[in-house]
C-alpha positions as CSV (number, residue, x, y, z in Angstrom):
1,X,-6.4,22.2,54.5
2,X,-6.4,25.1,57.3
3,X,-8.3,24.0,60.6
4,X,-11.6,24.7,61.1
5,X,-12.3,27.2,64.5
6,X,-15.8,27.0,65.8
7,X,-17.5,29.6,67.4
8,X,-20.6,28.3,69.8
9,X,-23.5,31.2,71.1
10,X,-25.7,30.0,74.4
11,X,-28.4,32.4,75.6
12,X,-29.3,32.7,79.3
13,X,-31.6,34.3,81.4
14,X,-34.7,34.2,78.8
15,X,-35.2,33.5,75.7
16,X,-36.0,35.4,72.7
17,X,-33.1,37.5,72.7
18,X,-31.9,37.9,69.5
19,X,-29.5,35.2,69.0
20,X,-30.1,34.3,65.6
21,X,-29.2,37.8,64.6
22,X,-26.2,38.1,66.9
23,X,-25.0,35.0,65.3
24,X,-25.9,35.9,62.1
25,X,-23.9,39.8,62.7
26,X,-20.8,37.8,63.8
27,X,-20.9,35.8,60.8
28,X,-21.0,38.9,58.6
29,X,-18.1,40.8,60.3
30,X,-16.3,37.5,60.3
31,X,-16.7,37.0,56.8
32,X,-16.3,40.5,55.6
33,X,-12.2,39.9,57.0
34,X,-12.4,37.4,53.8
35,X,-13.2,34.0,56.0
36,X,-15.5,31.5,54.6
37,X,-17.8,31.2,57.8
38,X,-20.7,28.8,57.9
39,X,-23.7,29.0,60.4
40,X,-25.3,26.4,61.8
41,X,-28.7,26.5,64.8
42,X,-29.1,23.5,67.0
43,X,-32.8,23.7,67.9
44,X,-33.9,21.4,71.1
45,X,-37.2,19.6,69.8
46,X,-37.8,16.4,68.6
47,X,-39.1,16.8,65.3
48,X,-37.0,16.2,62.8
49,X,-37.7,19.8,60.9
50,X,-39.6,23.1,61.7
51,X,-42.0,21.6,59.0
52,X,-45.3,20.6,60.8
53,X,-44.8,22.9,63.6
54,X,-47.6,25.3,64.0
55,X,-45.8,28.9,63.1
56,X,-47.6,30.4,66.3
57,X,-46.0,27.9,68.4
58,X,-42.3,28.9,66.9
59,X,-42.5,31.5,64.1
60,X,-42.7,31.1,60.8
61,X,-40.5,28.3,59.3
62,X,-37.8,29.4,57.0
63,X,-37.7,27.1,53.4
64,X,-34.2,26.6,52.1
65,X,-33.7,26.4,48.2
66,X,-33.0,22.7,48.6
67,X,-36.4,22.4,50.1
68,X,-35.3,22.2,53.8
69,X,-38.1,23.9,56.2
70,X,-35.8,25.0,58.8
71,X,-36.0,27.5,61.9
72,X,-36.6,31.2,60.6
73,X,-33.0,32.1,62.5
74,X,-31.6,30.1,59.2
75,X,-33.9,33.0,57.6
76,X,-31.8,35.8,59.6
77,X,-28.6,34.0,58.3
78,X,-29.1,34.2,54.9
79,X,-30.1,37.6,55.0
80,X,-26.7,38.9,56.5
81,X,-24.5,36.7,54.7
82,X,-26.3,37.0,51.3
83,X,-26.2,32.9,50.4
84,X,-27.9,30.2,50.5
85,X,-28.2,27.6,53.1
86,X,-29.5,24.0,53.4
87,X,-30.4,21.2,55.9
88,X,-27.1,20.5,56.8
89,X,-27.3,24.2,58.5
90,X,-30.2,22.8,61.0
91,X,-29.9,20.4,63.3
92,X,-32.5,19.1,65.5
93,X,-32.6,16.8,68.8
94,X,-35.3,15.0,66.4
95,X,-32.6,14.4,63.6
96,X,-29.9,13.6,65.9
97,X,-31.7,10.8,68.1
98,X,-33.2,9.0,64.9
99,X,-29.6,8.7,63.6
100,X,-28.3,7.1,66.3
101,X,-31.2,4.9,66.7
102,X,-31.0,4.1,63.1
103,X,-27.1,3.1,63.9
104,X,-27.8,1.0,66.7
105,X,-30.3,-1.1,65.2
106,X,-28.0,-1.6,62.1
107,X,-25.9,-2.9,64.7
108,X,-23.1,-0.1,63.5
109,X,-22.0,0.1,67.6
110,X,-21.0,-3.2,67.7
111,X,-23.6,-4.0,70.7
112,X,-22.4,-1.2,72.8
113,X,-25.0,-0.1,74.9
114,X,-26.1,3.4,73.5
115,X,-26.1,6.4,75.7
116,X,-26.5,10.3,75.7
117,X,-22.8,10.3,76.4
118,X,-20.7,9.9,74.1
119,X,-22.8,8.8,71.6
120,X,-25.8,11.6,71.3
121,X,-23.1,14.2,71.5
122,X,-20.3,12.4,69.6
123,X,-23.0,12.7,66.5
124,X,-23.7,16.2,67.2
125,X,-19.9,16.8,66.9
126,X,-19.9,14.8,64.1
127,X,-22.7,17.0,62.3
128,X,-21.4,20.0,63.4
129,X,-17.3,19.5,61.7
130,X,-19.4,17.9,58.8
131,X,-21.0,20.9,57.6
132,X,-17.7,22.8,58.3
133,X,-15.7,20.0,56.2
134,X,-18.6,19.9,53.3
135,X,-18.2,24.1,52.5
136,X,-14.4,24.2,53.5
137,X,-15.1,26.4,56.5
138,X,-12.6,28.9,58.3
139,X,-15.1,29.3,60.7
140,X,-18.3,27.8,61.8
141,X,-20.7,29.6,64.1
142,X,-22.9,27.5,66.1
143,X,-26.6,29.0,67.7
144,X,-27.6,26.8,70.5
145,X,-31.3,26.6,71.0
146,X,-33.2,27.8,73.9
147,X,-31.0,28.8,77.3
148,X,-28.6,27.3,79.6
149,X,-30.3,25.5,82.4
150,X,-32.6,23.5,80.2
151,X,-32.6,20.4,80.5
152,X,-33.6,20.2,76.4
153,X,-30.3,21.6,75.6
154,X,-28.2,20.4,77.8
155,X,-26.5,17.3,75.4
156,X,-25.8,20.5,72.8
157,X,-23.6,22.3,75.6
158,X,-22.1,19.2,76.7
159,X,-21.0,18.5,72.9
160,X,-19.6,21.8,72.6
161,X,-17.7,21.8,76.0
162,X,-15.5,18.7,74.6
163,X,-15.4,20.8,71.6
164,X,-13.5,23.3,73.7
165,X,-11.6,20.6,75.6
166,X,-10.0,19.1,72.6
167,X,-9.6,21.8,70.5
168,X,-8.9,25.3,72.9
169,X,-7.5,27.2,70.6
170,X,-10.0,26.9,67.8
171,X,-13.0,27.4,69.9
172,X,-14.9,30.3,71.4
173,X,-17.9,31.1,73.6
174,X,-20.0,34.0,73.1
175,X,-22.9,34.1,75.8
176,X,-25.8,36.3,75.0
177,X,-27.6,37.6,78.2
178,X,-30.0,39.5,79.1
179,X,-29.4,42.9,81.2
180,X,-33.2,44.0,82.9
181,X,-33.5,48.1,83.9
182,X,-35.7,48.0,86.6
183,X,-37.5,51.6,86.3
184,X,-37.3,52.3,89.8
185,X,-33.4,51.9,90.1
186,X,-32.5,53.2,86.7
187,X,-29.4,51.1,86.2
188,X,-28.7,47.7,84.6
189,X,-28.4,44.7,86.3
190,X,-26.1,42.2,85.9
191,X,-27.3,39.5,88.6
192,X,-29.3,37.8,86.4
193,X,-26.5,37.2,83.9
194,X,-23.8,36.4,86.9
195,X,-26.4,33.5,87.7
196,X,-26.6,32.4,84.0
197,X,-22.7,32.1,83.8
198,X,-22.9,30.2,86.9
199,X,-24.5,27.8,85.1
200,X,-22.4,27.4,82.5
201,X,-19.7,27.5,84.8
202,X,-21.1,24.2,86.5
203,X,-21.2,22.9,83.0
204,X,-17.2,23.1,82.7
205,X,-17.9,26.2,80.2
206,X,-16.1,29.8,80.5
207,X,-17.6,32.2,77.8
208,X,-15.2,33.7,75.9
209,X,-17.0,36.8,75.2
210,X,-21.1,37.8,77.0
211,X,-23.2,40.0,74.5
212,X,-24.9,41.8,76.6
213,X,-28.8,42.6,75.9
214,X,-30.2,45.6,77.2
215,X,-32.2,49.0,76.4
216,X,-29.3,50.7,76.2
217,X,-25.4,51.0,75.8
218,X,-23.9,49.9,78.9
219,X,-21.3,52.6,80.0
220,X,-17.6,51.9,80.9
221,X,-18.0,51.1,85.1
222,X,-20.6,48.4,84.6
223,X,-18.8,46.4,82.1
224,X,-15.7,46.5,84.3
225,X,-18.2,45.4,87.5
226,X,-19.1,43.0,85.1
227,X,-16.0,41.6,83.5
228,X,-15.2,40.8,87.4
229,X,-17.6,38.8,88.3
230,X,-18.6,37.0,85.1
231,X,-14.1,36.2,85.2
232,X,-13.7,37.8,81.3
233,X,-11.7,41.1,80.4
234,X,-13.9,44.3,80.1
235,X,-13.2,44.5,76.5
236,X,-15.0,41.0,76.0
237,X,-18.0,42.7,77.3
238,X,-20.3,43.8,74.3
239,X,-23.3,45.8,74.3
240,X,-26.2,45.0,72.4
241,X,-28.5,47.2,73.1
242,X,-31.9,47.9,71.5
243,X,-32.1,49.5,67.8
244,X,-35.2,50.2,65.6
245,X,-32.8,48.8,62.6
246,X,-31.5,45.3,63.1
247,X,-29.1,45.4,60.6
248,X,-27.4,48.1,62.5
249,X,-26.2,45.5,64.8
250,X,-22.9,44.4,62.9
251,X,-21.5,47.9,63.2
252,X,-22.4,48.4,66.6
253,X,-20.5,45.3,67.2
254,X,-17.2,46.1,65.2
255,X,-16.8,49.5,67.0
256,X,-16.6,47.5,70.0
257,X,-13.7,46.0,68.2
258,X,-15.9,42.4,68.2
259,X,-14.3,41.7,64.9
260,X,-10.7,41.8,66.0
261,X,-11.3,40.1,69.7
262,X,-13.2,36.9,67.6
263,X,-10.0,37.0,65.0
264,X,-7.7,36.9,68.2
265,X,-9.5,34.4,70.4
266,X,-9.4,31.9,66.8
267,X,-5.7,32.8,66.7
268,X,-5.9,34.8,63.5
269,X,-4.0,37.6,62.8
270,X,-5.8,41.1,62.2
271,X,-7.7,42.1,59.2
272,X,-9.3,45.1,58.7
273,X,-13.6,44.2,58.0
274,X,-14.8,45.2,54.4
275,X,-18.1,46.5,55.4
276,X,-18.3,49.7,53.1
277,X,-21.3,48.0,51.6
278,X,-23.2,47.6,54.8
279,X,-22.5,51.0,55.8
280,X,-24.3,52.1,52.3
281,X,-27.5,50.1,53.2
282,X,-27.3,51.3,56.6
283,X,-26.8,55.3,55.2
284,X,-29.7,53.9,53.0
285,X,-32.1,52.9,55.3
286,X,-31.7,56.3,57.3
287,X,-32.1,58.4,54.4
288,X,-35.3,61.2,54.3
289,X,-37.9,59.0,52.8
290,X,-39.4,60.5,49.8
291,X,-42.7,57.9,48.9
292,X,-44.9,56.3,51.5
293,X,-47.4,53.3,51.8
294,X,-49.4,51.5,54.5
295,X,-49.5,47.6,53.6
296,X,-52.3,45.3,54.9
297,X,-50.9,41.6,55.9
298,X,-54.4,40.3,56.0
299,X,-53.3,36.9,57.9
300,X,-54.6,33.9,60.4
301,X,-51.2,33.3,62.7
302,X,-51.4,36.8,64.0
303,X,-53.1,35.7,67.2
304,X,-52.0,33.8,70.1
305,X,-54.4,34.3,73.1
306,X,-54.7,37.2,74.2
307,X,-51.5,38.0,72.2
308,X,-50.2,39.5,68.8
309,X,-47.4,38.0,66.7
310,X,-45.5,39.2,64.3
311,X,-43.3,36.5,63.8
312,X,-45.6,33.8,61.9
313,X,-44.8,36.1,59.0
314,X,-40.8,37.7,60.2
315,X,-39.7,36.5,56.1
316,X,-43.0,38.9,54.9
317,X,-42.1,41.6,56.8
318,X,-38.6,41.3,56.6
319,X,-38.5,41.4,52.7
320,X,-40.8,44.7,52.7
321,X,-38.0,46.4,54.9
322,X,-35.5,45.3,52.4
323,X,-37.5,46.6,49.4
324,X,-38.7,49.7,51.4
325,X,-35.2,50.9,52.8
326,X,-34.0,50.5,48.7
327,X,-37.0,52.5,47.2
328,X,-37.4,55.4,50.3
329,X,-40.3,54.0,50.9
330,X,-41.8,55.3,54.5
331,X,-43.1,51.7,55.0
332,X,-46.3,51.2,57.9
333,X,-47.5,47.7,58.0
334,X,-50.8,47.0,59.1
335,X,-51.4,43.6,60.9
336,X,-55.2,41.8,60.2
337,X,-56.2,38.6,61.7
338,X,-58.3,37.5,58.8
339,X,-60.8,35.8,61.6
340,X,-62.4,39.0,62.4
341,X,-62.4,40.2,59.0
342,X,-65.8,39.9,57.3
343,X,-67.9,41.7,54.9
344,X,-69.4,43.8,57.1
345,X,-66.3,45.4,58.5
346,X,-64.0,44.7,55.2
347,X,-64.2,48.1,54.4
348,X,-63.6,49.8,57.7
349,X,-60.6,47.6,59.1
350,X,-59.1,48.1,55.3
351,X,-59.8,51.5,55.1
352,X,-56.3,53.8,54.0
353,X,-54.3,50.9,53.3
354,X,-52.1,51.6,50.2
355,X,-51.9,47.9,49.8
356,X,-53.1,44.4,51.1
357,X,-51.0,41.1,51.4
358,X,-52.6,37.9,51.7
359,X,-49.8,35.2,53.0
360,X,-49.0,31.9,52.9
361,X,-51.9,29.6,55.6
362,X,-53.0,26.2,56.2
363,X,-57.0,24.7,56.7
364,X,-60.0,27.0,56.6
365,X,-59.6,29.0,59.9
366,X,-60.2,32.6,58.3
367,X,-60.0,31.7,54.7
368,X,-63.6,34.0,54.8
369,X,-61.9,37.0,55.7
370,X,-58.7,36.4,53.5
371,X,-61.2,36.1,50.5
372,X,-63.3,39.0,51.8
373,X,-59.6,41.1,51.6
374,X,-58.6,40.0,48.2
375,X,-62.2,40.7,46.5
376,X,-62.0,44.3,48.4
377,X,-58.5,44.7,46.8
378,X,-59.8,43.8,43.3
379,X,-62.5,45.5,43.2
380,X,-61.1,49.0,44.8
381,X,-58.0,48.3,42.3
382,X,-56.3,48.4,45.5
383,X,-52.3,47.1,44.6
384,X,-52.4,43.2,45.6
385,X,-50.2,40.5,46.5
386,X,-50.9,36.8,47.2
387,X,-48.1,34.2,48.1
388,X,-48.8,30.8,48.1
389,X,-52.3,30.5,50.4
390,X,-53.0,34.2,48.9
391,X,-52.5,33.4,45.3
392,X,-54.9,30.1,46.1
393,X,-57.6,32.3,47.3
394,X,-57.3,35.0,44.6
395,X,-58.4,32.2,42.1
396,X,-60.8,30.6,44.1
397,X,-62.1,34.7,44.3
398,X,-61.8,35.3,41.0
399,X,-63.7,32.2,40.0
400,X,-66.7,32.8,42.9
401,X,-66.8,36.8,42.2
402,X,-65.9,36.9,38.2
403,X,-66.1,33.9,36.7
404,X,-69.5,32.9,38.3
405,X,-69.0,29.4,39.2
406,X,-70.7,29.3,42.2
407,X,-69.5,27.3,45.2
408,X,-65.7,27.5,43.6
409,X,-63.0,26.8,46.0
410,X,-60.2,24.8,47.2
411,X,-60.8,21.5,48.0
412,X,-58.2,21.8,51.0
413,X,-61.2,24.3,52.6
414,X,-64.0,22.5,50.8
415,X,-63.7,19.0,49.7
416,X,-66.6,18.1,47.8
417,X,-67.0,22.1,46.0
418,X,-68.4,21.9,42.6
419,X,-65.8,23.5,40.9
420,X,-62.3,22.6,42.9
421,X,-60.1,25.6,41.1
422,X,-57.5,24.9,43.3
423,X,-56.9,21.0,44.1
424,X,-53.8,18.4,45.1
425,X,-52.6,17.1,42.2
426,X,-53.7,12.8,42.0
427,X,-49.9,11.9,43.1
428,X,-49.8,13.5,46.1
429,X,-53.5,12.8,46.9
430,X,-52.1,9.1,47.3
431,X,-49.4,10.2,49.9
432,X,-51.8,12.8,51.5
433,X,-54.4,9.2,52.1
434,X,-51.4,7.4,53.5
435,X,-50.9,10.3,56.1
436,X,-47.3,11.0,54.6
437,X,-47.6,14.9,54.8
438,X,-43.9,15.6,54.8
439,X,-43.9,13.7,51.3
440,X,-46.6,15.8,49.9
441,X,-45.8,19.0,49.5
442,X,-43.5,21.0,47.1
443,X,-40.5,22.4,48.6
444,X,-37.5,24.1,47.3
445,X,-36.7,25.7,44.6
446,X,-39.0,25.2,41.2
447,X,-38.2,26.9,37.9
448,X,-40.4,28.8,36.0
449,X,-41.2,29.9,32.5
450,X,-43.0,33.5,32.3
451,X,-45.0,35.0,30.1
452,X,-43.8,37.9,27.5
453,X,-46.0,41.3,27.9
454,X,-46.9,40.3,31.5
455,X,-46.6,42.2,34.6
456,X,-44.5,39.4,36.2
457,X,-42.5,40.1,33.6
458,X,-41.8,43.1,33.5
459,X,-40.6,42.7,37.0
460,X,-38.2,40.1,37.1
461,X,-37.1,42.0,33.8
462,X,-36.6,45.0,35.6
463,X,-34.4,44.0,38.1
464,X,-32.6,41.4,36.8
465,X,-34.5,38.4,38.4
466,X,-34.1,36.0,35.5
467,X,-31.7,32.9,35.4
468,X,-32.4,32.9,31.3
469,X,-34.0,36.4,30.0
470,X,-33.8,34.8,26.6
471,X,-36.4,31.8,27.8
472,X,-38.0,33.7,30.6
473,X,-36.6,31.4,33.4
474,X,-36.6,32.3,36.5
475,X,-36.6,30.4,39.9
476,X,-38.8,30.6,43.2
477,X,-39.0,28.7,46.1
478,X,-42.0,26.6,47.4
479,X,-43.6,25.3,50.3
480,X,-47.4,23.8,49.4
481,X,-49.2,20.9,48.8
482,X,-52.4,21.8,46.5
483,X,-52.1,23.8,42.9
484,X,-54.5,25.6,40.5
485,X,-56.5,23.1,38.9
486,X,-55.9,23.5,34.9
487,X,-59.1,22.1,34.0
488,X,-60.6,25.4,35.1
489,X,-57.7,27.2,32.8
490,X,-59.5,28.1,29.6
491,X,-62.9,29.0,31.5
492,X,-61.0,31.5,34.1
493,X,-58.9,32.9,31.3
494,X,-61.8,34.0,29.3
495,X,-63.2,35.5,32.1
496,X,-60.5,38.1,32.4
497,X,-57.4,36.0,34.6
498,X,-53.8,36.3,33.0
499,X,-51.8,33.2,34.1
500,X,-48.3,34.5,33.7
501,X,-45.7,31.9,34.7
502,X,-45.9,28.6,34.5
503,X,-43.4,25.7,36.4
504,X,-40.8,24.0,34.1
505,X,-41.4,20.5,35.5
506,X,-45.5,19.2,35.1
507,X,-46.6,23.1,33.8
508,X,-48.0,24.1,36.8
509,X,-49.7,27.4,37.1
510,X,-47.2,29.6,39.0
511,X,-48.3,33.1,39.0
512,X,-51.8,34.4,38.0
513,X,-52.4,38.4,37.6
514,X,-54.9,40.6,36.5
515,X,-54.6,43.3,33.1
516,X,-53.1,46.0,34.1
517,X,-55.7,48.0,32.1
518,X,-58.5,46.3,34.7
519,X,-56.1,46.6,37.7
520,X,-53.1,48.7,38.5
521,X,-51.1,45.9,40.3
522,X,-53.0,42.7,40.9
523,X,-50.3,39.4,41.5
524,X,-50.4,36.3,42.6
525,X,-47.6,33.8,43.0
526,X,-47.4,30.1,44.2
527,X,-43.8,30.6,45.0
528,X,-42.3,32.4,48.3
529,X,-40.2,35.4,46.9
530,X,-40.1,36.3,50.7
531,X,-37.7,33.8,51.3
532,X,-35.0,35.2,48.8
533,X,-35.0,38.8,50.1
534,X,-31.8,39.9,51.1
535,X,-31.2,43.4,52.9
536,X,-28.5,44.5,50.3
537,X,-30.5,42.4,47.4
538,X,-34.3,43.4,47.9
539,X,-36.6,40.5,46.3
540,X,-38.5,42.3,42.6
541,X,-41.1,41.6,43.4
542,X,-41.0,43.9,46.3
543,X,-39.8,46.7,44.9
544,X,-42.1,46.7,42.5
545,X,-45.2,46.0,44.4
546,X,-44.1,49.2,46.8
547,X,-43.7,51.4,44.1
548,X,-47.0,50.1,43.0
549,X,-48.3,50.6,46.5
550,X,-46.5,54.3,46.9
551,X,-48.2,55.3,43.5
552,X,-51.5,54.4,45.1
553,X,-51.2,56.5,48.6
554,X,-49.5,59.5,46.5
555,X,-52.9,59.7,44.0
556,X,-55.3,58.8,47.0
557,X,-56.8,55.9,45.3
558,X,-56.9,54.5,42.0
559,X,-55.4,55.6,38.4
560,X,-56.8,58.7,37.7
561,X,-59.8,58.4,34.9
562,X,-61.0,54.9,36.3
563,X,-64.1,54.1,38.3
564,X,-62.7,53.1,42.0
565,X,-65.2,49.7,42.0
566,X,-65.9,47.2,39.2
567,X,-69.1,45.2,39.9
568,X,-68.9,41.6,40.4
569,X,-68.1,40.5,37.1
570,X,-64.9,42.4,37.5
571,X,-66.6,45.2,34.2
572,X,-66.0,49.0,35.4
């Protein structure tokens, strides 16, 4: 079997650079030369998974088809490489402490007394070559969490410098720095990221190769000034600098000849990247846009004190770029913190949106609001689209607004409602009793069975998004804990609610919709389609839901010949 060549990326200077998709553009270019290349992200905290981690405190977790609820960088890696990753590509601090502890107290060292070093970071050397040894990896790349000079990190940077020391030749540091232009010099400076090599240099690291971060290009003097005093050759200096298009990174990178330095470095000979597709999405994305729409992500992770996030929903908003860039679609997003939505203001904070998006959520902060959203949608036929939490909430709207069983809800926001339309299901109420709440949720990816003359569909139809057209299969992945209650099917079905997939395994309610002769796009799915998107493969469900939301904004409201509200019982 050929040897495995790693390739490790640090950060320095501060964090939040872009690493993930720095890692994730030299996997691409790397793999487009024909190399099976594998990522993998070492986060620094203690928990064993992104899983219970607020997504304010660190983004919004990214959920692996094997049910792994990882960092979203895994997110960024599966979008440029187009495949699917597991738990083996995430590794936390969390993981690797509880196997070693697990090993010394089944005595497996022998009585040794455990320590940081060797035996912390013989097991994160041992993860990392496992993953690389599992999928037959030519090369695996290797995010380090967080930036050097942390003490969190600092076992990580350790493992990777015996990495080096025993295998030179197969391994490579990239360093990814930050470049500040203070406005009243007007030049880059490179002091910050001198000090940051520093450090690695007291660590007994060299980088290979410093991707430079900054607003702009940096032009041919700097990077020699540069290459001096960071010791590296000016053509290992690469500029990164900032683009309105992410994906434009890979080429940015190859015409700095990346591709061919990382092959050299590895000891590979040169091949010539295949990256005619990625040029065509690129050439795609930059086309004239000929439709437009203004979406609504009417959600309750948006705020952070005095802050605004975005990335609480980065798969969301990533997966609308993907299906806009594919349609022309001149995409606006429109970011609502569903806590100071009400029905007072519904109308004004919504008002011009082509479409609204209710996400995935946790607890009742801002469930009102979210509800508030979705019943404005309905009734203004206004295209919808709840995933997970949103699809929830459209039920438990639908069942208050329509069905008129008053009090309806989830009993996740109210426990003791009269009628709980959405509930957790008696076998996981046990675990969620115990306080087990990793074991009571429903990850990964479920199959499903849709329903024939549906709008679901006619959308997986389409565009190809069945596993068995002939059954109606298709396949989603998951990330909840409470479902649609199914002794409430029959009575919300005759009130006017189409449920249109249901799961494979226990026939649980998947996705619930309205007729389109009542509403021009109204969908709901307990599944996260968000987490499929790929830039070159844009998820169905998106497409269609822009073109649904681009036929809205181009007629000004809803289908021609139709009253714009229904009253409460959803009749015109």
């Amino acid at each position: 079997m050929p040897q495995t060549r790693y390739i490790f990326v640090s950060g320095g200077v501060l964090s939040g650079l872009g690493k993930g998709l720095i890692t994730g553009a030299i996997s691409l270019l790397l793999k487009s030369t024909g190399l099976k290349v594998v990522p993998v992200k070492c986060e620094n905290y203690l928990n064993f998974d992104a899983g219970l981690i607020n997504p304010i405190e660190h983004g919004d977790p990214f959920l692996c088809a094997d049910g792994a609820e990882t960092d979203m960088d895994i997110g960024t890696y599966e979008m440029f490489l187009n495949t699917n990753l597991s738990i083996d590509n995430f590794i936390t601090l969390g993981q690797i402490y509880k196997t070693v502890i697990d090993r010394e107290r089944n005595f497996d060292y022998g009585g040794e007394d455990v320590e940081a070093i060797p035996h912390v970071t013989d097991e994160i050397i041992r993860k990392i070559k496992a993953v690389g040894k599992k999928d037959q990896a030519d090369v695996v790349v290797v995010e380090l969490g967080g930036t050097a000079g942390e003490y969190q990190n600092i076992l990580y940077y350790e493992a990777s410098r015996i990495m080096k020391l025993k295998h030179h030749d197969t391994v490579v540091h990239v360093h990814v720095s930050y470049l500040p232009t203070p406005p009243h010099l007007g030049e880059p400076k490179t002091k910050p990221t001198q000090l940051s090599v520093k450090q690695l240099n007291s660590m007994g690291i060299q980088p290979d190769f410093i991707v430079a971060r900054a607003d702009r290009i940096i032009d041919k003097r700097r990077r020699e000034r540069f290459a001096l005093f960071c010791n590296l050759e000016a053509e290992d200096i690469i500029s990164s600098p900032d683009v309105a298009n992410i994906y434009e990174l890979p080429l940015i990178f190859d015409s700095q000849n990346l591709t061919q330095r990382l092959r050299a470095k590895l000891g590979l000979k040169p091949k010539k990247p295949q990256l005619k597709d990625w040029h065509d999405f690129i050439k795609k994305t930059n086309q004239k846009k000929i439709h437009s729409a203004e979406i609504a992500i009417v959600g309750k992770y948006f705020s952070t004190g005095d802050y605004h996030l975005t990335d609480s929903y980065r798969s969301l908003v990533e997966a609308l770029r993907h299906a806009a860039a594919n349609s022309r679609v001149d995409l606006k997003i429109r970011e609502i913190n569903s806590q100071k939505l009400n029905r007072f203001n519904v109308k004004k904070l919504l008002a011009g949106v082509d479409g609204i998006i209710v996400p995935i959520g946790w607890g009742p902060r801002g469930v009102s609001g979210m509800i508030q959203a979705i019943r404005y949608a309905r009734e203004e036929k206004i295209p919808y689209l709840g995933l997970c939490f949103g699809m929830q909430l459209s039920v438990v709207e639908f069942a208050q607004n329509v069905a008129q069983l008053k009090g309806a809800h989830s009993t996740e926001i109210k426990p003791k409602t009269a009628h709980p339309v959405i509930h957790i299901i008696p076998a996981q109420l046990r675990n969620l009793k115990a306080r087990a709440y990793g074991g009571t949720m429903r990850l990964g990816s479920w199959r499903a069975l849709v329903s024939p003359k549906t709008l679901a569909w006619q959308i997986y139809n389409r565009h190809r998004g069945f596993i068995n057209k002939r059954r109606g299969l298709t396949e989603e992945r998951h990330r909840h804990r409470y479902e649609f209650n199914r002794d409430y099917l029959n009575r919300l079905r005759k009130a006017g609610l189409v449920i249109s997939a249901r799961a494979l395994k226990e026939d649980l309610v998947e996705i619930i919709e309205l007729p389109r002769k009542v509403h021009p796009f109204f969908l709901g799915t307990q599944g996260h389609p968000e987490y499929k998107s790929r830039p070159l493969f844009p998820h169905p469900i998106f497409i269609e839901y822009l073109k649904a939301a681009s036929a809205y904004h181009s007629r000004g409201g809803p289908p021609a010949g139709e009253a714009s509200r229904m009253d409460s019982s959803g009749v015109k």
